[in-house]
BABA-693842 format. One record per residue (C-alpha): residue in one letter; x, y, z. Coordinates in steps of 0.2 Angstrom, whole numbers, plus 5000, padded with zeros to 4 digits. Layout:
aXYZ/...
END
This chain:
x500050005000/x500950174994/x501250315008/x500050455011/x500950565021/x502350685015/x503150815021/x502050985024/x502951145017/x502151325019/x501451295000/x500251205008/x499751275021/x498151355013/x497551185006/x497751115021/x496751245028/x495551245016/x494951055020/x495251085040/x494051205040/x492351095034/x492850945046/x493251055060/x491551175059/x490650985057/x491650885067/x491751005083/x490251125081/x489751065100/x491451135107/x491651275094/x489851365090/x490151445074/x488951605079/x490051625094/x491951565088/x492151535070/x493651445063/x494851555068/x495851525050/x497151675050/x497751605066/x497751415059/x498751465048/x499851575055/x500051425067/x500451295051/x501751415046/x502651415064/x502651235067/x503351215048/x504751315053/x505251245072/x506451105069/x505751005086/x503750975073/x503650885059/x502150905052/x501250815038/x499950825023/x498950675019/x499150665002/x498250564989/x498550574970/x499350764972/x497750814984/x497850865002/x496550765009/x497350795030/x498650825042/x499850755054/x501050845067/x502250765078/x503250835090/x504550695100/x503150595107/x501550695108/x500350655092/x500150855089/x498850865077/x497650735068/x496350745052/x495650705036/x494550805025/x492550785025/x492550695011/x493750545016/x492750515033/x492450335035/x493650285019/x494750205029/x496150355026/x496150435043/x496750245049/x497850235033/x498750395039/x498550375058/x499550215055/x500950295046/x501150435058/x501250305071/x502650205060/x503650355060/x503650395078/x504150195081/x505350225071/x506250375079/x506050285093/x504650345104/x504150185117/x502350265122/x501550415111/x500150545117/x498850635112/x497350765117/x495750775112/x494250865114/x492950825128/x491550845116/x492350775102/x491550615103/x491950555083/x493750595089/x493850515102/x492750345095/x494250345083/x495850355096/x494950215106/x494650115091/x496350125087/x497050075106/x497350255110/x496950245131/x496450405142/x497550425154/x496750525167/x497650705163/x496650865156/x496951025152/x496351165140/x496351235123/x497251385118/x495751425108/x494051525116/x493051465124/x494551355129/x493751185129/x494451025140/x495650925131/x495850745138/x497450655136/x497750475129/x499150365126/x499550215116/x501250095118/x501950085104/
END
């Protein structure tokens, strides 16, 4: 099965944008009210851009056939940042993906990797659990208003 992950440069950054935008407003509306805190995009992307440019991220675009379809982040041994576009829900690419970041990390040697996810994002966290991911007890909050509860999980690798 061919690789669907590459690496991300700033050239990307506004498609990558452009499909995290739909699947966060659907996927996290009950955290994020769209009347009260739209997609903060400007700062999405100013955000991209930063982590592209720090050398401890490494951050990803799930790429099929020359389209961004997702993302990945990585940052030592915390799963950063996670998603495929609308359009691939339930294809079986999110897993694809989830599997390569988690081939990578392995491979750079991380024993046990983490992650946060949104309290209220229950098709986000159906997904981690699925995939072995494991709460581990430790919250925090969202640098984004309202400033959500994240919950933390963790999975052996």
């Amino acid at each position: 099965m061919p690789r669907v992950l590459r690496p991300m440069t700033a050239a990307d950054v506004p498609d990558v944008v452009a499909g995290q935008e739909p699947a966060a407003v659907l996927g996290l509306a009950d955290v994020f009210p769209q009347d009260a805190y739209p997609f903060p995009r400007d700062d999405i992307s100013a955000r991209w851009l930063g982590e592209i440019a720090d050398p401890a991220i490494q951050c990803f675009v799930v790429d099929v056939d020359g389209v961004v379809q997702g993302f990945a982040a990585i940052r030592g041994d915390e799963f950063l940042h996670f998603g495929v576009t609308v359009e691939q829900w339930g294809s079986g690419l999110a897993r694809r993906a989830h599997d390569e970041v988690l081939a990578r990390m392995r491979h750079a040697g991380v024993r046990t990797a983490w992650l946060r996810v949104f309290a209220g994002n229950g098709r986000g966290r159906r997904f981690y659990e699925n995939l072995g991911w494991t709460l581990t007890g430790e919250r925090s909050l969202t640098s984004f208003p309202p400033y959500p509860e994240l919950l933390h999980y963790a999975r052996t690798l």
